[in-house]
C-alpha positions in Angstrom: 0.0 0.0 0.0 3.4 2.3 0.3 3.4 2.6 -3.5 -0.5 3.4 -4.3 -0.1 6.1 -1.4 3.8 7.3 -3.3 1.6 7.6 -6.6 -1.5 9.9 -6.9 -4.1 7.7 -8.7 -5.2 10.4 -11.0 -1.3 10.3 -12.6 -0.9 6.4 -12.7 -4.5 6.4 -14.4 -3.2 8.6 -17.2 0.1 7.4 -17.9 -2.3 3.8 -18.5 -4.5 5.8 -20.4 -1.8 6.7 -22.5 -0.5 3.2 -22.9 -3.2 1.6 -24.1 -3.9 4.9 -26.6 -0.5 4.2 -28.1 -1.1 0.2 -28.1 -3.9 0.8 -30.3 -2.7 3.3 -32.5 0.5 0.7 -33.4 -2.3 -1.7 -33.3 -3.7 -0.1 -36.4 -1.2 1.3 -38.0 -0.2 -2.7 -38.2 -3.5 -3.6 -39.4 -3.6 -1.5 -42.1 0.1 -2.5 -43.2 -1.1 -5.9 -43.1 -4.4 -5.0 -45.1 -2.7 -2.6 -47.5 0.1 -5.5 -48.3 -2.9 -8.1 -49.3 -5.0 -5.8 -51.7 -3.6 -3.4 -54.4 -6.4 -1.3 -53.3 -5.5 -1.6 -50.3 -2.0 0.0 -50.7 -3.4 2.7 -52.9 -5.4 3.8 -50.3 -2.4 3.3 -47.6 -0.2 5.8 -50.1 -3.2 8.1 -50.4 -3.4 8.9 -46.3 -0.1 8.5 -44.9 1.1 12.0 -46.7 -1.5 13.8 -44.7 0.8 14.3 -42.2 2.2 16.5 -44.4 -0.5 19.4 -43.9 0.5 20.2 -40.6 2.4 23.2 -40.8 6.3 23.8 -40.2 6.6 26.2 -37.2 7.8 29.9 -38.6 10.4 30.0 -35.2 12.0 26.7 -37.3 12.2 28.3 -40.7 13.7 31.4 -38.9 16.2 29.1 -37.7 17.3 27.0 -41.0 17.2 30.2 -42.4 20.0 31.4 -40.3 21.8 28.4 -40.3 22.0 29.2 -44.0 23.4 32.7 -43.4 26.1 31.6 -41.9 27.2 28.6 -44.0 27.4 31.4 -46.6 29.1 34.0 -44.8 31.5 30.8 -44.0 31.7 30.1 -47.1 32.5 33.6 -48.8 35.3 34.2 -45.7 37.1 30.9 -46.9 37.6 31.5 -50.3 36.5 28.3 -51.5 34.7 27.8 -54.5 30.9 27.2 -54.0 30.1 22.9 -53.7 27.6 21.9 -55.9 
């Protein structure tokens, strides 16, 4: 009874929650591998969701940042004197 009075029930109930959400996620994801592998329908509709990850957006602080990064890999560039790479 030490442990259950260490851990507050509400946090051990969502970490569980969690679990299982994740189990069945992989659950499906592997069911519709398996489904998508047996049809050629199947994998055309696989192919046709799995880039909709693609709509979320890329956060503006990120492109801020790579587009630093590629300041300075041309001001490194330009101080070195080597000819641009290809």
């Amino acid at each position: 009874m030490d442990l259950l009075n260490a851990i507050d029930i509400k946090y051990l109930f969502c970490y569980v929650l969690v679990i299982v959400l994740v189990l069945f996620i992989f659950r499906g994801m592997f069911r519709m591998v398996v489904w998508a592998k047996k049809m050629p329908k199947g994998a055309f509709m696989f192919l046709a969701i799995f880039p909709l990850i693609s709509i979320f957006p890329i956060p503006g602080q990120e492109i801020k940042k790579l587009e630093k990064i590629k300041k300075v890999q041309i001001k490194k560039e330009d101080e070195s004197g080597d000819p641009p790479s290809d």
